[in-house]
ZAVEXSE-119697 format. One line per 3 residues: number of its first residue (from 0); for each residue x, y, z of N, C-alpha, C. Coordinates in Angstrom, 3 decimals, padded with zeros to 6 digits. Layout:
N
NUM) X Y Z X Y Z X Y Z  ...
This chain:
107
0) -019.248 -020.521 017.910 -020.433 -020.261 017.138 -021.647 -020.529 018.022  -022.717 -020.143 018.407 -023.788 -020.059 019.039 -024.894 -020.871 018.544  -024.824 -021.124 017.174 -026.131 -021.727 016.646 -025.390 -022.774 016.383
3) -026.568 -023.991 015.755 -026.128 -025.109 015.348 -025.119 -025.040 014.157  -024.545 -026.322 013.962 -023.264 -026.626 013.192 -023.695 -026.626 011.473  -023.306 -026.242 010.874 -024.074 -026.780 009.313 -023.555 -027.849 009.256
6) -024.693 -028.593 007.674 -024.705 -029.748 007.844 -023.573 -029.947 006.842  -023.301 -031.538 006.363 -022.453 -031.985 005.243 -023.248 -031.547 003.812  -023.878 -031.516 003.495 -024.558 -030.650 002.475 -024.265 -028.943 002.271
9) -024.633 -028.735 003.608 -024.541 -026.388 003.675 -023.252 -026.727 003.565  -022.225 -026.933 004.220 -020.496 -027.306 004.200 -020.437 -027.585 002.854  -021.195 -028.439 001.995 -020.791 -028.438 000.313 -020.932 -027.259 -000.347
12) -021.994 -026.925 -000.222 -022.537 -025.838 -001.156 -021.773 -024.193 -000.736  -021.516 -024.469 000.734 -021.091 -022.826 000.893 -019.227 -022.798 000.184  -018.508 -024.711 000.321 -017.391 -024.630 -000.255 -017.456 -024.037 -001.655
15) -018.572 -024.580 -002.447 -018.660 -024.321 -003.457 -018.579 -022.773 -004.053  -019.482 -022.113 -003.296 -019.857 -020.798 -003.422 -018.323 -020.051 -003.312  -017.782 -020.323 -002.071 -016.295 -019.950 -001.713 -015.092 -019.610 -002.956
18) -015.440 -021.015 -003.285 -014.480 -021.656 -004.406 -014.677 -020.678 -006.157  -016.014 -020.885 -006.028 -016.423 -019.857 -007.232 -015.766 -018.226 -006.857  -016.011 -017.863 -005.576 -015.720 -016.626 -005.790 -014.233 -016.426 -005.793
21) -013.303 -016.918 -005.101 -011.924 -017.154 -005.036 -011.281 -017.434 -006.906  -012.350 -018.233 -007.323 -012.144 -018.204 -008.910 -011.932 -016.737 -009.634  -012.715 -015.777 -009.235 -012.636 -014.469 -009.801 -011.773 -014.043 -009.145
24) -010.431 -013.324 -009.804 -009.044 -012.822 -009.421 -009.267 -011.448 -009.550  -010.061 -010.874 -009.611 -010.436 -009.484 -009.813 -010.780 -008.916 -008.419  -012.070 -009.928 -008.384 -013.034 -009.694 -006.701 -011.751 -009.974 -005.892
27) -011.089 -011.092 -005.936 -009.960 -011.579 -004.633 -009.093 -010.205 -004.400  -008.301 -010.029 -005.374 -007.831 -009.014 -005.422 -008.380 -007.465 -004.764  -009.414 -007.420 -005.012 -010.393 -006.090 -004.389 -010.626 -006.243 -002.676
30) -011.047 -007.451 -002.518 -011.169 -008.148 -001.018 -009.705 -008.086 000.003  -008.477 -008.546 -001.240 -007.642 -008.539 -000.611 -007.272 -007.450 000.099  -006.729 -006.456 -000.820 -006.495 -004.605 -000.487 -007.223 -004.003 000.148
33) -008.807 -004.562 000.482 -009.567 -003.726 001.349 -009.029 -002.897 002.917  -008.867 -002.672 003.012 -008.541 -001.836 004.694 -009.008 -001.078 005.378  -009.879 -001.341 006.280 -011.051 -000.961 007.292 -010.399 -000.256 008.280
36) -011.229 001.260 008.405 -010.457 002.269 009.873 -009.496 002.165 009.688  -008.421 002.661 008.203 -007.221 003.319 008.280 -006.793 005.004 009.003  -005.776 005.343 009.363 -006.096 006.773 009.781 -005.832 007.077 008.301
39) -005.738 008.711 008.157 -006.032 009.429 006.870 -004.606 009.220 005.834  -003.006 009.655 006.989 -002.065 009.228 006.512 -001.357 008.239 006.279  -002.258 006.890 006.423 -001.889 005.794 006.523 -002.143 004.678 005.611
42) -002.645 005.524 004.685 -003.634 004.553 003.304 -002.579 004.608 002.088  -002.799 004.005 001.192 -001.856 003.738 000.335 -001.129 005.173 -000.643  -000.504 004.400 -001.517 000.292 006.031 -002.270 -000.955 006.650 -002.995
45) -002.329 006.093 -003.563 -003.027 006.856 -003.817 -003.895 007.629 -002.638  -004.044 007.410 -001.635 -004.797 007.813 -000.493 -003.575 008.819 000.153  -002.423 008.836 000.240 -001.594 010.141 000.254 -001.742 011.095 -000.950
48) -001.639 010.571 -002.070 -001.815 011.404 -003.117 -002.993 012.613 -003.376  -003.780 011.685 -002.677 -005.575 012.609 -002.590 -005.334 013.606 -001.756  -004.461 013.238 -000.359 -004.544 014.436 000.786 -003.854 015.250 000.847
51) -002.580 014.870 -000.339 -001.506 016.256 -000.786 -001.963 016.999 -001.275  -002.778 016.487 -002.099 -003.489 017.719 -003.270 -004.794 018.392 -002.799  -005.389 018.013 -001.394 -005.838 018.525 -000.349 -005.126 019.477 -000.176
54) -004.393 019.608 000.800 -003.222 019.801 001.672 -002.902 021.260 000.657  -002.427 021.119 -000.527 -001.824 021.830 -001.182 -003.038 022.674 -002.289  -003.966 022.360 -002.608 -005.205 022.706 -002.623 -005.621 023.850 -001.587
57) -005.828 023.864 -000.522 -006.151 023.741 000.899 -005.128 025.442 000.870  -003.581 025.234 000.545 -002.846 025.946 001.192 -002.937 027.304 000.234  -002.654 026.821 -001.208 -002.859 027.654 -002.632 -004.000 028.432 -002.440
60) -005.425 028.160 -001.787 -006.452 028.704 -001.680 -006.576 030.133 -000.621  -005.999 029.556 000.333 -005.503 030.466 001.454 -004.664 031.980 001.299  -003.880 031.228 000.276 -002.709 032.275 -000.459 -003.477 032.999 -001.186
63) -004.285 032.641 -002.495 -005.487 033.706 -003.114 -005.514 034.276 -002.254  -006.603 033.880 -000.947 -007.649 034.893 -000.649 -007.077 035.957 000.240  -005.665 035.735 000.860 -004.814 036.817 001.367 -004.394 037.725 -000.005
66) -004.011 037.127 -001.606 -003.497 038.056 -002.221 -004.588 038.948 -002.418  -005.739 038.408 -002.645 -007.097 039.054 -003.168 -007.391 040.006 -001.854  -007.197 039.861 -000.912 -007.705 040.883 -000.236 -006.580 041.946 -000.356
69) -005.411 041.652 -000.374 -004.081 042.874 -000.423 -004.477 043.607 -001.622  -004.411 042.936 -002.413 -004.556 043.751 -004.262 -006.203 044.632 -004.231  -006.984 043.880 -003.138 -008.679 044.864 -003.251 -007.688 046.297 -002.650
72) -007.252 045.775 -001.367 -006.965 046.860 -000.719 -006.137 048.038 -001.536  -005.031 047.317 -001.753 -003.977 048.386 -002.076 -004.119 048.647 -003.797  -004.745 048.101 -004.368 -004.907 048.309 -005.883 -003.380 047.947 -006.507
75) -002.707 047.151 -005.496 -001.504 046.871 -006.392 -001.630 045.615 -007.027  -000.911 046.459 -008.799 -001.129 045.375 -009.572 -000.176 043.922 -009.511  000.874 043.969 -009.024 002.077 043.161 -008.459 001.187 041.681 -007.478
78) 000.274 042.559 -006.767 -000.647 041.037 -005.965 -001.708 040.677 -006.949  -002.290 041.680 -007.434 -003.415 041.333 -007.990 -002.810 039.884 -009.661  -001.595 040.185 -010.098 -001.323 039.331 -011.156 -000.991 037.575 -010.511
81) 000.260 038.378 -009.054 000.321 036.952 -008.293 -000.812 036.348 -008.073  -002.246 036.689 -007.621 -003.345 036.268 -007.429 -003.630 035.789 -008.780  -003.634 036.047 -009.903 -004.126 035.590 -011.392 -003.263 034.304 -011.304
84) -002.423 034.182 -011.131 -000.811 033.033 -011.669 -001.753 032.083 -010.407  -001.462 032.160 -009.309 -001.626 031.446 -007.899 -003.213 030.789 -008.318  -003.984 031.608 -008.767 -005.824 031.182 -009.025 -005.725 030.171 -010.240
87) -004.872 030.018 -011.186 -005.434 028.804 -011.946 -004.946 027.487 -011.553  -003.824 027.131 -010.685 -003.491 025.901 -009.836 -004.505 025.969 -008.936  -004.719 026.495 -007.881 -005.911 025.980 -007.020 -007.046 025.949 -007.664
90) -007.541 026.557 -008.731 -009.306 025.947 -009.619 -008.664 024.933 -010.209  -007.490 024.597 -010.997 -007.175 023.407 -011.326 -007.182 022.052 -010.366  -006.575 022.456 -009.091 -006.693 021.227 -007.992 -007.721 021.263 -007.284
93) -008.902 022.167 -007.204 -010.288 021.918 -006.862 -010.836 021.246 -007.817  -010.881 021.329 -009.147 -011.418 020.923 -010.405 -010.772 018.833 -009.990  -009.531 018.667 -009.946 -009.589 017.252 -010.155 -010.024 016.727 -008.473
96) -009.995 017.375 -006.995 -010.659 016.751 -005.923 -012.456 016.761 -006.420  -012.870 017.341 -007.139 -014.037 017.207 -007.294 -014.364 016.555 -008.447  -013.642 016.071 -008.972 -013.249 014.481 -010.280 -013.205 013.027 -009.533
99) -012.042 013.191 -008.967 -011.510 012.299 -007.872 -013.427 011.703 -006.834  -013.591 012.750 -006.405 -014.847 012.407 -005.219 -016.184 012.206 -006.139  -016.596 012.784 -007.600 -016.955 012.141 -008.157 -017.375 010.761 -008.148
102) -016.056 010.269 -009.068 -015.453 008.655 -009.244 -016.009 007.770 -008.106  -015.227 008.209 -007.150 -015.418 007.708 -006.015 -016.592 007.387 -005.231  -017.742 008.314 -006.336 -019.491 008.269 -005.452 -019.177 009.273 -003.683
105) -020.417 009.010 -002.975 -020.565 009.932 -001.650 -019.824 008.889 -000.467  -019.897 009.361 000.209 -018.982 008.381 001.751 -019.451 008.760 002.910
């Protein structure tokens, strides 16, 4: 430590403070689980859960916009329905990542 030592008094009061917060099992708990500079796949089953539905979000979207361009092109109704079926899972899993990040506030 670089600066001076606290005294027997600051040593009381900061135990104290300590002690109070360690009292709340809520905060401890929150403090505990914290985890600083995880990589992306490395965070808990809800932090995989978020990047599957990324991931799969992500992939469903891709698939539209190839069916949507086949069915503009070719006027076939066969892509254009797969595109109907395929489009309400990906607005559905855009709809809860943008619930999810909500909740969560900005980052």
């Amino acid at each position: 430590m670089d600066g001076p030592e606290l005294s027997a008094q600051e040593r009381t009061i900061l135990n104290g403070i300590e002690g109070d917060l360690r009292a709340d099992a809520r905060l401890d708990r929150r403090l505990r689980t914290m985890h600083r500079g995880l990589r992306p796949w490395s965070g808990s089953r809800g932090s995989a859960r978020a990047h599957r539905l990324g991931l799969c979000t992500s992939l469903l979207a891709l698939v539209c916009a190839v069916l949507f361009v086949r069915a503009a092109a070719t006027a076939s109704p066969a892509a254009l329905w797969l595109f109907a079926a395929l489009w309400v899972p990906t607005a559905t899993g855009l709809l809860l990542m943008a619930c999810r990040r909500g909740r969560s506030g900005p980052r």
